[in-house]
mmCIF entry with sequence, helices, sheets and N, C-alpha, C, O atoms, coordinates in Angstrom:
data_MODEL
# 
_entry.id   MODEL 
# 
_entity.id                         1 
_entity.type                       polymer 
_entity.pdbx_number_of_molecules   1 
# 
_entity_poly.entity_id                      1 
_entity_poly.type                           'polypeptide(L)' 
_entity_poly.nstd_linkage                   no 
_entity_poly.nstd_monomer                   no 
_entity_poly.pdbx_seq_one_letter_code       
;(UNK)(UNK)(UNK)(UNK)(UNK)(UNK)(UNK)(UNK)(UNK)(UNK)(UNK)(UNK)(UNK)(UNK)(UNK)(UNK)
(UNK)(UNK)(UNK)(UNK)(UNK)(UNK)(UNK)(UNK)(UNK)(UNK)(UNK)(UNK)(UNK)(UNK)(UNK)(UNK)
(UNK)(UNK)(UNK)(UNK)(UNK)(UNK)(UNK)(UNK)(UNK)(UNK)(UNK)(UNK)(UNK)
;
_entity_poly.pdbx_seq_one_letter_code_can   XXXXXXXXXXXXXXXXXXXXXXXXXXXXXXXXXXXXXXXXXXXXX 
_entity_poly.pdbx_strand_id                 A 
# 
loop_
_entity_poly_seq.entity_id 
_entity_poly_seq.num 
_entity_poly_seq.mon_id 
_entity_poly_seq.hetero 
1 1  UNK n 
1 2  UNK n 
1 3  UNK n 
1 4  UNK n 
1 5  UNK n 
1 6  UNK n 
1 7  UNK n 
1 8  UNK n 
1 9  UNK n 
1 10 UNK n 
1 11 UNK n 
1 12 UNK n 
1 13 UNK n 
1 14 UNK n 
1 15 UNK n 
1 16 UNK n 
1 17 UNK n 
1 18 UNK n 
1 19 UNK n 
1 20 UNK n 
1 21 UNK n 
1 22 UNK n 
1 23 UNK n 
1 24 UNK n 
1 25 UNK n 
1 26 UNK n 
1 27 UNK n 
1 28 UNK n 
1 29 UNK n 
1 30 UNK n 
1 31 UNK n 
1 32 UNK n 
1 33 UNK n 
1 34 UNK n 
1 35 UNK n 
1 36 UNK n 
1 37 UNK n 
1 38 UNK n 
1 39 UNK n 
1 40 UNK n 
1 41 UNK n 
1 42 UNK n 
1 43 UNK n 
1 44 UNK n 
1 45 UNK n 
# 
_struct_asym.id          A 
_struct_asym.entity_id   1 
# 
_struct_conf.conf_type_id            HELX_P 
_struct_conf.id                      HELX_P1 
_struct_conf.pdbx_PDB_helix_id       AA1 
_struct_conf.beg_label_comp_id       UNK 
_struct_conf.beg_label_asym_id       A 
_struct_conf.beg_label_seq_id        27 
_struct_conf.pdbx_beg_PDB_ins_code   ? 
_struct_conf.end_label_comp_id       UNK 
_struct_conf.end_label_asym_id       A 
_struct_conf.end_label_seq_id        29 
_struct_conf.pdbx_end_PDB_ins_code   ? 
_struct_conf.beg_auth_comp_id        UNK 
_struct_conf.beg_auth_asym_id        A 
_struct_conf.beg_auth_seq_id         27 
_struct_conf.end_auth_comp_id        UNK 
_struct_conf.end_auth_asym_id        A 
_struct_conf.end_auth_seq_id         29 
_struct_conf.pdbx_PDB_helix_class    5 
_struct_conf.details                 ? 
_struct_conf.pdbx_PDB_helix_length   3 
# 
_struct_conf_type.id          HELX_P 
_struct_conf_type.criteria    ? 
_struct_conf_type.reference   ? 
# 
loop_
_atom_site.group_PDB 
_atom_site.id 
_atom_site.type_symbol 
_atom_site.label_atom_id 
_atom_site.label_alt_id 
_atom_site.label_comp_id 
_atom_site.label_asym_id 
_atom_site.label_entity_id 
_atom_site.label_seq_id 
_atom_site.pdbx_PDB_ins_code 
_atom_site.Cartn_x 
_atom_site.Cartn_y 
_atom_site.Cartn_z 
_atom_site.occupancy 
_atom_site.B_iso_or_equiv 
_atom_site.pdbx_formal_charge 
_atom_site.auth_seq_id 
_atom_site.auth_comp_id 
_atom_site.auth_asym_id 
_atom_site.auth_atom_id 
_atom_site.pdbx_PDB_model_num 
ATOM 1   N N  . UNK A 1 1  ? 149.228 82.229 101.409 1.00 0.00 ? 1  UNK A N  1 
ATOM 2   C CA . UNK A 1 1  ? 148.576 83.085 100.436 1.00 0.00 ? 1  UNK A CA 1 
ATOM 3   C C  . UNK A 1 1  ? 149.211 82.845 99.076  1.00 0.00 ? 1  UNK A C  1 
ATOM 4   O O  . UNK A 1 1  ? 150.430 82.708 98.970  1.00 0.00 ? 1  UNK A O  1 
ATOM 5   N N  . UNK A 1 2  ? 148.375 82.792 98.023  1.00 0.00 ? 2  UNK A N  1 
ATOM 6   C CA . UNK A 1 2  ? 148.878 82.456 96.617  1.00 0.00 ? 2  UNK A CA 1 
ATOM 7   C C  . UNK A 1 2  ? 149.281 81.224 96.493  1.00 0.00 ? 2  UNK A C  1 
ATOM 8   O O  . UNK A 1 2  ? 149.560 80.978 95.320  1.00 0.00 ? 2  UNK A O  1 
ATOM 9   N N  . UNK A 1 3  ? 149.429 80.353 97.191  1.00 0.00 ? 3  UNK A N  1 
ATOM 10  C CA . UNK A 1 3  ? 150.230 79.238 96.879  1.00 0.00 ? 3  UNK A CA 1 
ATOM 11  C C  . UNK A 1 3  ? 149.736 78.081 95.805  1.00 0.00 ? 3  UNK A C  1 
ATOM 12  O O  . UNK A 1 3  ? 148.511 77.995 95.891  1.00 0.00 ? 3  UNK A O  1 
ATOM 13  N N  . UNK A 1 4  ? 150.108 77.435 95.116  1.00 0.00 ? 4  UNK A N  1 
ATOM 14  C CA . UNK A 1 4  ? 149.439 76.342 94.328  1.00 0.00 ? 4  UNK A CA 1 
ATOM 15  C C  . UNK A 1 4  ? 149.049 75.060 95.061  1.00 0.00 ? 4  UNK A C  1 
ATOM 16  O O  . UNK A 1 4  ? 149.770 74.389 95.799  1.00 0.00 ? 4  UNK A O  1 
ATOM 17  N N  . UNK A 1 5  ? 147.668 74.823 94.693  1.00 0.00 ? 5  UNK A N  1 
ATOM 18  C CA . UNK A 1 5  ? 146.858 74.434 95.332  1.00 0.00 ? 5  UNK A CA 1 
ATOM 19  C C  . UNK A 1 5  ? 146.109 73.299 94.312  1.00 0.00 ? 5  UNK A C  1 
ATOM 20  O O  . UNK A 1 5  ? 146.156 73.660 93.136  1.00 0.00 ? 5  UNK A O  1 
ATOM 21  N N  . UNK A 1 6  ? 145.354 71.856 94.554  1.00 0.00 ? 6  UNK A N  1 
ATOM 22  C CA . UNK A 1 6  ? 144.318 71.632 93.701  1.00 0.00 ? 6  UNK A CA 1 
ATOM 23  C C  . UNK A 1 6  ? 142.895 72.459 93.371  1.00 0.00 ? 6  UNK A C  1 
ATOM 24  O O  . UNK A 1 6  ? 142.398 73.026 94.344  1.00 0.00 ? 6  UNK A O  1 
ATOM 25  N N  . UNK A 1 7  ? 142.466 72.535 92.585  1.00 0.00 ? 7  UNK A N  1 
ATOM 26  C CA . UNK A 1 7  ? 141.119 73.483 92.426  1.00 0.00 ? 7  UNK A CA 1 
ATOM 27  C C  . UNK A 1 7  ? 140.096 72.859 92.715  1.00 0.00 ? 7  UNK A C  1 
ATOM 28  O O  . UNK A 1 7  ? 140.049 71.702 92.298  1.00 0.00 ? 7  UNK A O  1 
ATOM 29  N N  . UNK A 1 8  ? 139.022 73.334 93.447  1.00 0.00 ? 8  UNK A N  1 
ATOM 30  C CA . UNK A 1 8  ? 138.382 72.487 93.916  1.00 0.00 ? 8  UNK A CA 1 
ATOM 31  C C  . UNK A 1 8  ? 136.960 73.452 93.548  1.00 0.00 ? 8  UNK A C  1 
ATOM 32  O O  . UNK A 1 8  ? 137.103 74.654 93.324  1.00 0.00 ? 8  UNK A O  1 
ATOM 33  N N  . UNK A 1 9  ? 135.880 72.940 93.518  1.00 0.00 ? 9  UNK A N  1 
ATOM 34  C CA . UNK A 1 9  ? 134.697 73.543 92.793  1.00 0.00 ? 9  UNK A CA 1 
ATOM 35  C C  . UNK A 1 9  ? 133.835 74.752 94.055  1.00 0.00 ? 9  UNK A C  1 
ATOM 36  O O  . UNK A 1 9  ? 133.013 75.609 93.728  1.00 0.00 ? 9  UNK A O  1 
ATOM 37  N N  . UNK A 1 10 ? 134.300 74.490 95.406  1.00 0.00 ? 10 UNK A N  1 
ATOM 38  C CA . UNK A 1 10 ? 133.775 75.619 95.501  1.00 0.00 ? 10 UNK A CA 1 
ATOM 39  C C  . UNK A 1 10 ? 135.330 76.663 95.714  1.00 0.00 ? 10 UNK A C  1 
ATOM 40  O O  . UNK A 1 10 ? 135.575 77.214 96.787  1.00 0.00 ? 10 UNK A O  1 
ATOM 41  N N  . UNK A 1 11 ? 136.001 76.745 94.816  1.00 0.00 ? 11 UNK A N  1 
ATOM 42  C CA . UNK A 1 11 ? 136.730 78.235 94.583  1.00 0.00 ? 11 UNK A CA 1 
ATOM 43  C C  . UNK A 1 11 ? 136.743 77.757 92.923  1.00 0.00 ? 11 UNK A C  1 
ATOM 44  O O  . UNK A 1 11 ? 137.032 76.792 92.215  1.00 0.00 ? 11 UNK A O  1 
ATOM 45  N N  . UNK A 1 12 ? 136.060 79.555 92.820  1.00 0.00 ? 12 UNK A N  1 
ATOM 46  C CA . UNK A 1 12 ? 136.204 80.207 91.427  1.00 0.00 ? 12 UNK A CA 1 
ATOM 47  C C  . UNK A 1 12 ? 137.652 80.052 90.756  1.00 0.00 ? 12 UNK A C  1 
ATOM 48  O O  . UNK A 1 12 ? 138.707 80.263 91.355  1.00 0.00 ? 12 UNK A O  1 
ATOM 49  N N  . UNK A 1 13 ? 137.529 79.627 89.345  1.00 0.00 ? 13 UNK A N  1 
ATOM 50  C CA . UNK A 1 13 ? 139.386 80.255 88.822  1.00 0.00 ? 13 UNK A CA 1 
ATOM 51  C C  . UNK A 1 13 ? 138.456 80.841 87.446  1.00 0.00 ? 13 UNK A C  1 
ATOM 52  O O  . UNK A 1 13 ? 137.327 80.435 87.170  1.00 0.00 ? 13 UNK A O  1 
ATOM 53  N N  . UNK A 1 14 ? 139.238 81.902 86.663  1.00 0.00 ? 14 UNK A N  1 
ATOM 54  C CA . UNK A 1 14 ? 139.070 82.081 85.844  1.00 0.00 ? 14 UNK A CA 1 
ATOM 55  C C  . UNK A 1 14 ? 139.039 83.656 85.805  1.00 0.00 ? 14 UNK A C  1 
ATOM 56  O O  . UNK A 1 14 ? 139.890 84.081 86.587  1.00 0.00 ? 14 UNK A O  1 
ATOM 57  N N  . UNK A 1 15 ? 138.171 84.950 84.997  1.00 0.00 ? 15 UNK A N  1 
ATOM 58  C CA . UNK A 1 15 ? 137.844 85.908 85.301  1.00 0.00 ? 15 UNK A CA 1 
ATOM 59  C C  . UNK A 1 15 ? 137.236 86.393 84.114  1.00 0.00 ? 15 UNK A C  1 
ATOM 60  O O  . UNK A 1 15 ? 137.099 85.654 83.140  1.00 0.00 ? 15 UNK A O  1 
ATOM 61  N N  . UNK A 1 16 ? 136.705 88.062 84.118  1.00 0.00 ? 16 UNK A N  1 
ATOM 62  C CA . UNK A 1 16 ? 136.003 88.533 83.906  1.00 0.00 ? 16 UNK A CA 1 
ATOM 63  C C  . UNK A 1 16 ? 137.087 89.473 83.203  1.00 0.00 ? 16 UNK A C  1 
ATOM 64  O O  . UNK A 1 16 ? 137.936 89.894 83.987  1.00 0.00 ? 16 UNK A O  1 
ATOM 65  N N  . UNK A 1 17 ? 137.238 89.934 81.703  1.00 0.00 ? 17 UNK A N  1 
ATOM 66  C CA . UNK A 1 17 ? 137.800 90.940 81.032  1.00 0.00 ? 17 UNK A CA 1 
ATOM 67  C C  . UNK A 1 17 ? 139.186 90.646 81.387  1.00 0.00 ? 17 UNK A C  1 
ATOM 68  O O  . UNK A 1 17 ? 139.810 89.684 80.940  1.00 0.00 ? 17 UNK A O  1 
ATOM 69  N N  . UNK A 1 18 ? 139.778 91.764 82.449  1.00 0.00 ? 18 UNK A N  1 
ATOM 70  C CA . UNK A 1 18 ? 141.608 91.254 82.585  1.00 0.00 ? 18 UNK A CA 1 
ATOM 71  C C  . UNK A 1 18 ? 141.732 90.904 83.899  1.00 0.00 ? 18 UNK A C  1 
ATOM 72  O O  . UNK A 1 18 ? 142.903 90.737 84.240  1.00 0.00 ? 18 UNK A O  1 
ATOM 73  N N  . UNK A 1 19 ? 141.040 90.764 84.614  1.00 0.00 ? 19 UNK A N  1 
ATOM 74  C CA . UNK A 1 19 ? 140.899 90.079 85.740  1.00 0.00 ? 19 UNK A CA 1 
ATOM 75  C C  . UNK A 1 19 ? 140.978 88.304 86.142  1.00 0.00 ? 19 UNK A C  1 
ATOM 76  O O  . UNK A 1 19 ? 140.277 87.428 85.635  1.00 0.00 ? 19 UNK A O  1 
ATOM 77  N N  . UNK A 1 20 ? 142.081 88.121 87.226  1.00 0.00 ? 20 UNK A N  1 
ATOM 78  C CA . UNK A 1 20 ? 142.046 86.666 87.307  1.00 0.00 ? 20 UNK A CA 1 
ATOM 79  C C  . UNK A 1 20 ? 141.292 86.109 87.635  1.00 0.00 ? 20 UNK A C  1 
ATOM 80  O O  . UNK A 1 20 ? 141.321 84.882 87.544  1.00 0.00 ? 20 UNK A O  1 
ATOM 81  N N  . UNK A 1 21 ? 140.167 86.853 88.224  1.00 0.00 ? 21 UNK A N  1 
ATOM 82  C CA . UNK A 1 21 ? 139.426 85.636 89.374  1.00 0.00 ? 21 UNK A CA 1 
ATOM 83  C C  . UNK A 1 21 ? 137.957 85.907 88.565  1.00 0.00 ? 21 UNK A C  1 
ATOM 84  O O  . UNK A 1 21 ? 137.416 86.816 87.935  1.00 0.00 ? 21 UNK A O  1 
ATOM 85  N N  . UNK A 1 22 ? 137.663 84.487 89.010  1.00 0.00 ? 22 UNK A N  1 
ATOM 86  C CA . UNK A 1 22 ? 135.914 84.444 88.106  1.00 0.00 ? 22 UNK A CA 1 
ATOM 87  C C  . UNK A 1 22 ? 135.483 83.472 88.297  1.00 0.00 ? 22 UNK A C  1 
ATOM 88  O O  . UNK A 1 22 ? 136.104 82.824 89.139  1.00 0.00 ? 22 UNK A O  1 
ATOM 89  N N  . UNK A 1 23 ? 134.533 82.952 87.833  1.00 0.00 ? 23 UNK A N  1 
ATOM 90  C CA . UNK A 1 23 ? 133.853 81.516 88.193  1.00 0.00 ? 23 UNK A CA 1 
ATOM 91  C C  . UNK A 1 23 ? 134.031 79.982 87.200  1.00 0.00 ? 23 UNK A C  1 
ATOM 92  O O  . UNK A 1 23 ? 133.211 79.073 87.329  1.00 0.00 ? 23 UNK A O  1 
ATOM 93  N N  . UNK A 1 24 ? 135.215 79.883 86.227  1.00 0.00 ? 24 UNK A N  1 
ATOM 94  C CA . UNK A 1 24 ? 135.086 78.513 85.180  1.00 0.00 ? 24 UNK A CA 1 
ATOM 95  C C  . UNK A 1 24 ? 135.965 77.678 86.607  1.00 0.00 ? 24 UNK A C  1 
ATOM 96  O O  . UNK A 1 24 ? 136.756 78.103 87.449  1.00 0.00 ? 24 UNK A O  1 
ATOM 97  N N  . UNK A 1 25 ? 135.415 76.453 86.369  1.00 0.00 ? 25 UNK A N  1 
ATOM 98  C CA . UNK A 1 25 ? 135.551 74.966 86.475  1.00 0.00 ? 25 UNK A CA 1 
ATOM 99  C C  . UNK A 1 25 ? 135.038 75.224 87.793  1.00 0.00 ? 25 UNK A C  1 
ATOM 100 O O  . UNK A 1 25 ? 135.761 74.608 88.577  1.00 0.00 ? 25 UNK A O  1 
ATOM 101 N N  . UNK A 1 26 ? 133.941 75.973 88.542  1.00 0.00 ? 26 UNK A N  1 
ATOM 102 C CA . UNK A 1 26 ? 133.510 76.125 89.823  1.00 0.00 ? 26 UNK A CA 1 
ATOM 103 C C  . UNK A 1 26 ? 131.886 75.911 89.919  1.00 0.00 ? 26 UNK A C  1 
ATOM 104 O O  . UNK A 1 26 ? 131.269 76.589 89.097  1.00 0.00 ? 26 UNK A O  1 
ATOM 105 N N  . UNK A 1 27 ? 131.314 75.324 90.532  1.00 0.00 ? 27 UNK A N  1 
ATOM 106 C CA . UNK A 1 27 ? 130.189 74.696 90.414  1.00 0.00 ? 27 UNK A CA 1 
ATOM 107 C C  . UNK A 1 27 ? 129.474 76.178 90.350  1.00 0.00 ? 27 UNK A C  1 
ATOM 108 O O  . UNK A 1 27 ? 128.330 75.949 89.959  1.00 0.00 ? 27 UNK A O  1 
ATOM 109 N N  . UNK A 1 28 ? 129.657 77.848 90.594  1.00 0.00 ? 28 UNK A N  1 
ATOM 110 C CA . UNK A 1 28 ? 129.217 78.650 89.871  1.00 0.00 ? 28 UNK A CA 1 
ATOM 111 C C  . UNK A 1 28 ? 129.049 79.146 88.442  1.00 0.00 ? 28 UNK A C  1 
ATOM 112 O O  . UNK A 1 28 ? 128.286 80.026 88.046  1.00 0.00 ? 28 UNK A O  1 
ATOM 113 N N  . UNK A 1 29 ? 130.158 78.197 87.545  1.00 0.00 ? 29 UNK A N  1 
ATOM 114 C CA . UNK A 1 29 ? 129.545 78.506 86.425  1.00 0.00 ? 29 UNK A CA 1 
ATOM 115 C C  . UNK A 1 29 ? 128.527 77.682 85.813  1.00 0.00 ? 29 UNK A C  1 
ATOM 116 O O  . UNK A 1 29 ? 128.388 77.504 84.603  1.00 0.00 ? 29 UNK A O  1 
ATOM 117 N N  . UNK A 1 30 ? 127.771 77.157 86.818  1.00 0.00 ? 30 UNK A N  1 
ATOM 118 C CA . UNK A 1 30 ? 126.348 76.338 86.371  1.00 0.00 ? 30 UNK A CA 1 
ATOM 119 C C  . UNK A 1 30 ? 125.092 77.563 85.976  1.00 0.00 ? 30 UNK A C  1 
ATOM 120 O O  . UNK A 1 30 ? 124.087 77.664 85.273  1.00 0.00 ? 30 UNK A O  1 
ATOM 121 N N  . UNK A 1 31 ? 125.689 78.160 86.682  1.00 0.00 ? 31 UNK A N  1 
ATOM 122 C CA . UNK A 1 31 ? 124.205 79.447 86.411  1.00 0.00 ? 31 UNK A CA 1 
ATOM 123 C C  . UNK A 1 31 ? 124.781 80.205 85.280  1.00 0.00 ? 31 UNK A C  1 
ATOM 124 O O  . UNK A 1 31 ? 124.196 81.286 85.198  1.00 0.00 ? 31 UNK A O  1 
ATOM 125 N N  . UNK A 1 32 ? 125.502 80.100 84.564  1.00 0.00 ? 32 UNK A N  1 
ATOM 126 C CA . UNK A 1 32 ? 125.638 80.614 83.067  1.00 0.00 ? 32 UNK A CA 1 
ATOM 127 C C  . UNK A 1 32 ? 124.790 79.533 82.075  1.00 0.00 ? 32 UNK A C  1 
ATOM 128 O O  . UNK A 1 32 ? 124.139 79.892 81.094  1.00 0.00 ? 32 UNK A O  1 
ATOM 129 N N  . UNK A 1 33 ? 124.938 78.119 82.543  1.00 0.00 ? 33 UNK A N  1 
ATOM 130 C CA . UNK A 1 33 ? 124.054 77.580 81.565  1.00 0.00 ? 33 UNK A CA 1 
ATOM 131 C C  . UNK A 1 33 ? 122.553 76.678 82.323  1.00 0.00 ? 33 UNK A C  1 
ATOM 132 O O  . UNK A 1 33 ? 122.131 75.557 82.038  1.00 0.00 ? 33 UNK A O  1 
ATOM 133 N N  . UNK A 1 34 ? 122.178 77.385 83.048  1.00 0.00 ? 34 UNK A N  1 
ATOM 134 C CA . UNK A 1 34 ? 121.115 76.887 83.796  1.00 0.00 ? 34 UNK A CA 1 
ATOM 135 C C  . UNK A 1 34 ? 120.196 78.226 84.043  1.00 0.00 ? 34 UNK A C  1 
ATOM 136 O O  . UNK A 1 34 ? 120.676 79.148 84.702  1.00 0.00 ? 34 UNK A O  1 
ATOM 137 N N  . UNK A 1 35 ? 118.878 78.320 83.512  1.00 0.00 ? 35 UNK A N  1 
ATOM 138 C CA . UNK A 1 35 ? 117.691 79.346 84.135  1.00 0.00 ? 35 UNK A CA 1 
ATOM 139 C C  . UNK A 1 35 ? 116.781 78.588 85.001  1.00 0.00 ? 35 UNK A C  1 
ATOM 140 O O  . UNK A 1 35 ? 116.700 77.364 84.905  1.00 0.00 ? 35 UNK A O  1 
ATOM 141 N N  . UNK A 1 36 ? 115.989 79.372 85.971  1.00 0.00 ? 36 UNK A N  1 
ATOM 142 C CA . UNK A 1 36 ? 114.822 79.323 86.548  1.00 0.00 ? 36 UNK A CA 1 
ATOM 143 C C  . UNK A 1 36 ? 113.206 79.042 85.393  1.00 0.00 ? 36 UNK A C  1 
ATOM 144 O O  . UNK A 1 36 ? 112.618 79.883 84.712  1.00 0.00 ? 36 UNK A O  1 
ATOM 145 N N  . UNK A 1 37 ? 112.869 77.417 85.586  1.00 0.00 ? 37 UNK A N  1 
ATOM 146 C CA . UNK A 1 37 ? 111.820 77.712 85.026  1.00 0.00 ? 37 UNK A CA 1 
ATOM 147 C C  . UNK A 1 37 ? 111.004 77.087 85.801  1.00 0.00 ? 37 UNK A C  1 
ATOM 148 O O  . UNK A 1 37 ? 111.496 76.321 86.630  1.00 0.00 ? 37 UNK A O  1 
ATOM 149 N N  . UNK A 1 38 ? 109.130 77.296 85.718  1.00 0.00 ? 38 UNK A N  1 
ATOM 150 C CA . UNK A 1 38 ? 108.278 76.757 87.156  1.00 0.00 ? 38 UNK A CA 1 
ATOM 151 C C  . UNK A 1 38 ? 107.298 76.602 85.831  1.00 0.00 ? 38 UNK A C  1 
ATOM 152 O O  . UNK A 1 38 ? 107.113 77.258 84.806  1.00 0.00 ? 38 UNK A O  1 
ATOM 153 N N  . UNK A 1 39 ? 106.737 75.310 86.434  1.00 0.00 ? 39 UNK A N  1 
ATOM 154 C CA . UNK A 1 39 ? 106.143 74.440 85.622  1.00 0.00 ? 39 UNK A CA 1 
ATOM 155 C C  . UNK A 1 39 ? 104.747 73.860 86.238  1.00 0.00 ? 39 UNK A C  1 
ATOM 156 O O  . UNK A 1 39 ? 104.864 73.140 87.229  1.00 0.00 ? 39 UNK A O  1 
ATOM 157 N N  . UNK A 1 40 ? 103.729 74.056 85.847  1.00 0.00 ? 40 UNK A N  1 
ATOM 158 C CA . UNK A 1 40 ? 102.639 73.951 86.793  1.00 0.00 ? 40 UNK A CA 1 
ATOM 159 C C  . UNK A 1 40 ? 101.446 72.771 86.453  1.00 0.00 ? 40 UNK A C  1 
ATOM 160 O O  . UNK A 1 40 ? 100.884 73.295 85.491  1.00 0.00 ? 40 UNK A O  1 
ATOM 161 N N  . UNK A 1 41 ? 100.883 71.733 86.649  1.00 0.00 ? 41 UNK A N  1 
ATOM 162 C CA . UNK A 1 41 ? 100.399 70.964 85.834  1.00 0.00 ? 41 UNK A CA 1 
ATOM 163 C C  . UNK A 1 41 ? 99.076  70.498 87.078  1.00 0.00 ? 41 UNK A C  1 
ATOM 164 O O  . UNK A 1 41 ? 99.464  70.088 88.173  1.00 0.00 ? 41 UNK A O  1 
ATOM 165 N N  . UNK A 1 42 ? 97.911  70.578 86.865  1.00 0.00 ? 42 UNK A N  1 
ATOM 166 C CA . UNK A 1 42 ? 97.347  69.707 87.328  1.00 0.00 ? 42 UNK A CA 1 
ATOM 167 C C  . UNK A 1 42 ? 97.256  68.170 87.426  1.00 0.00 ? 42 UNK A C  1 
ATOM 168 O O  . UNK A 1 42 ? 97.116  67.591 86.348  1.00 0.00 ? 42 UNK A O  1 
ATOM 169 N N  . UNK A 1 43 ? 97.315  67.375 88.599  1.00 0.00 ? 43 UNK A N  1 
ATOM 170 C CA . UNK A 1 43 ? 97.573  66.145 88.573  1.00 0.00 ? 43 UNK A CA 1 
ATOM 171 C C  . UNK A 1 43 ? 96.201  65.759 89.232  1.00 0.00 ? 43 UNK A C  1 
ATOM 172 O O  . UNK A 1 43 ? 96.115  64.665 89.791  1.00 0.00 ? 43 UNK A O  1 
ATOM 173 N N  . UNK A 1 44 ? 94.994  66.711 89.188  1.00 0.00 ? 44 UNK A N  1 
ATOM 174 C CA . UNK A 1 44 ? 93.692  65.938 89.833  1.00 0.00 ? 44 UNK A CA 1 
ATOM 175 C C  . UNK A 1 44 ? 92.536  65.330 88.690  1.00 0.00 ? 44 UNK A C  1 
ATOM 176 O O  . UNK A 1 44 ? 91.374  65.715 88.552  1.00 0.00 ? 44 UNK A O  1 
ATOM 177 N N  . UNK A 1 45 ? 93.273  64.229 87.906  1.00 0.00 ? 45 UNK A N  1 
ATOM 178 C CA . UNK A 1 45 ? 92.509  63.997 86.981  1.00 0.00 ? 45 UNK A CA 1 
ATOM 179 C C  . UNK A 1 45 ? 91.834  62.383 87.013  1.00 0.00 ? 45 UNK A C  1 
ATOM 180 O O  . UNK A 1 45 ? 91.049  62.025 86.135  1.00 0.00 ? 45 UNK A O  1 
# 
Protein backbone atom coordinates (compact mmCIF):
# COMPACT_ATOMS: atom_id res chain seq x y z
CA UNK A 1 0.00 0.00 0.00
CA UNK A 2 1.36 3.51 -0.96
CA UNK A 3 4.38 2.37 -2.32
CA UNK A 4 6.14 4.08 -5.41
CA UNK A 5 5.25 2.65 -8.32
CA UNK A 6 5.47 3.53 -12.34
CA UNK A 7 2.15 5.31 -13.38
CA UNK A 8 0.47 3.66 -15.66
CA UNK A 9 -2.73 5.10 -17.57
CA UNK A 10 -5.26 3.05 -16.19
CA UNK A 11 -4.57 4.58 -12.50
CA UNK A 12 -5.62 8.16 -12.02
CA UNK A 13 -2.79 10.62 -10.34
CA UNK A 14 -3.62 13.98 -9.79
CA UNK A 15 -6.88 15.54 -7.95
CA UNK A 16 -9.66 17.62 -7.55
CA UNK A 17 -9.32 21.00 -5.15
CA UNK A 18 -6.99 19.51 -2.09
CA UNK A 19 -7.37 16.17 -2.82
CA UNK A 20 -4.63 13.73 -4.22
CA UNK A 21 -6.31 11.52 -6.33
CA UNK A 22 -7.91 12.49 -9.78
CA UNK A 23 -7.59 11.67 -13.25
CA UNK A 24 -4.16 13.75 -15.14
CA UNK A 25 -1.79 11.55 -17.14
CA UNK A 26 -4.70 8.67 -17.06
CA UNK A 27 -6.36 7.78 -20.20
CA UNK A 28 -9.51 9.38 -18.10
CA UNK A 29 -8.52 12.65 -18.62
CA UNK A 30 -9.49 12.19 -22.33
CA UNK A 31 -13.09 13.02 -21.52
CA UNK A 32 -12.13 16.52 -20.34
CA UNK A 33 -11.07 17.20 -23.86
CA UNK A 34 -13.24 14.92 -25.92
CA UNK A 35 -17.42 15.31 -26.37
CA UNK A 36 -20.00 13.04 -27.86
CA UNK A 37 -20.91 14.13 -31.31
CA UNK A 38 -23.34 11.89 -33.97
CA UNK A 39 -23.15 12.80 -37.35
CA UNK A 40 -25.66 11.60 -39.83
CA UNK A 41 -25.22 11.78 -43.66
CA UNK A 42 -26.97 10.06 -46.33
CA UNK A 43 -24.76 7.91 -48.51
CA UNK A 44 -27.75 6.72 -51.02
CA UNK A 45 -26.84 8.97 -53.74
Amino acid sequence: INTHIPLVAEMPHGGYKKSGYGKDLSSYALDDYTRIKHVMANLDS
